[in-house]
C-alpha angles and dihedrals in degrees: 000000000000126000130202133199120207112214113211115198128213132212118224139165115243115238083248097057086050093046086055097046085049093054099046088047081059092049099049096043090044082060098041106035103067084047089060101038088047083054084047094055101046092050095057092044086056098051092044082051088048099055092045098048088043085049088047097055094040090053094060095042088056095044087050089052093045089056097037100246146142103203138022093250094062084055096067090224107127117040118149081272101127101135096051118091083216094078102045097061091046093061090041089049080053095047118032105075089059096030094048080233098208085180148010130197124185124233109319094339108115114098078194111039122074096343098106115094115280116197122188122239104288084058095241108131121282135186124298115242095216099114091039097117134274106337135202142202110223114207093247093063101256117128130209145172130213108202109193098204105230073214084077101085125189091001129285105340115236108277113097086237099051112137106244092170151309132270116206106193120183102196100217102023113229099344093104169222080123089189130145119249089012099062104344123079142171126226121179111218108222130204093251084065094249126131118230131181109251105256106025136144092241105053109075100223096127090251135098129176085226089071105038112049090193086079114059100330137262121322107254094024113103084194126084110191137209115301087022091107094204107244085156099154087100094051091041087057089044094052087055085268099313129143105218109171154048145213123276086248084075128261121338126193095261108051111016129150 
């Protein structure tokens, strides 16, 4: 009788080969993730930007209801008054309902709001927003400022896009990275009651970041450089609400590529 014996072969992978295929996964994910978590990131600062900016206008629309007016300068609101308390409750009293205002300080006096050290883009020191105006707490953490210029006298002028003030938001308060252009931005308040990035196009100030690279950089370019401070809210709103650049210290995680 003969027997035969049939030898059926597997195919495996060598701990080598395995070794090979884990390595080049690391490698691949080590160049990808912090591109998607950079994305990541930039999505979630511009929605944060966009419900501000939506709450903010709808703020002063309701203030101007609730006084029966048709422009910023018949509320009263802003007038040049930045050193007076007075004013500051009466924009928070403006603003809270809409904003979920957690907290309220007067002009420059907050030990906690605005006073941590703020660099621009290219991380070297800026300014510290401290003495910006009257500044808020949101509930959701974000902190901004509403500096009514002395300069603004009587109020906002006549024009609807008057400059009645500026708004500073930092999206996150003092979490970091408490950089302009990554979680600081800049708004001017106009005398139609409408919020508009400083240096935008649609604000007719004169000015526009396009033309000025200082600003925010040159169009085209993702990379702001060294001396360009990073108040990019005009050219975020420009680029349909898009962050498209990054500091000249390479991408954040806040505004990569």
């Amino acid at each position: 009788m003969k027997f035969s014996t049939d030898i059926k072969r597997h195919i495996a992978f060598t701990l080598a080969e395995v070794l090979i295929v884990l390595g080049i996964i690391g490698i691949v994910a080590e160049m990808t993730l912090p591109s998607l978590m950079q994305s990541s990131q930039k999505t979630a600062t511009v929605a944060q930007l966009k419900e501000f900016y939506s709450s903010f206008n709808q703020a002063l629309s309701m203030y101007m209801q609730n006084q029966g007016c048709s422009d910023m300068n018949c509320t009263g609101i802003f007038a040049g008054n930045q050193l007076q308390a007075a004013n500051g409750t009466a924009i928070q009293t403006a603003l809270k309902s809409v904003l979920k205002v957690s907290k309220s300080c007067t002009y420059n006096s907050c030990d906690s709001t605005f006073t941590y050290p703020v660099k621009y883009i290219d991380k070297s020191p800026a300014n510290t927003l401290a003495q910006t105006g009257h500044s808020f707490v949101t509930a959701n953490g974000a902190t901004f400022a509403i500096l009514d210029p002395v300069t603004n006298s009587p109020e906002c002028g006549s024009s609807s896009k008057t400059s009645c003030g500026n708004v500073y938001v930092d999206l996150n308060g003092a979490k970091g990275p408490n950089v302009w252009g990554m979680d600081i931005f800049d708004f001017v308040i106009t005398n139609s009651g409408m919020l508009y990035p400083q240096y935008s196009k649609s604000f007719a100030s004169g000015y526009d970041w396009k033309t000025i690279p200082a600003v925010c950089g040159d169009p085209g370019s993702q990379v702001i450089y060294s001396g360009e401070w990073g108040n990019c809210s005009g050219r975020i709103m420009d680029n349909g609400w898009a962050i498209d650049y990054y500091g000249s210290s390479g991408p954040s995680t806040a505004a990569g590529t």
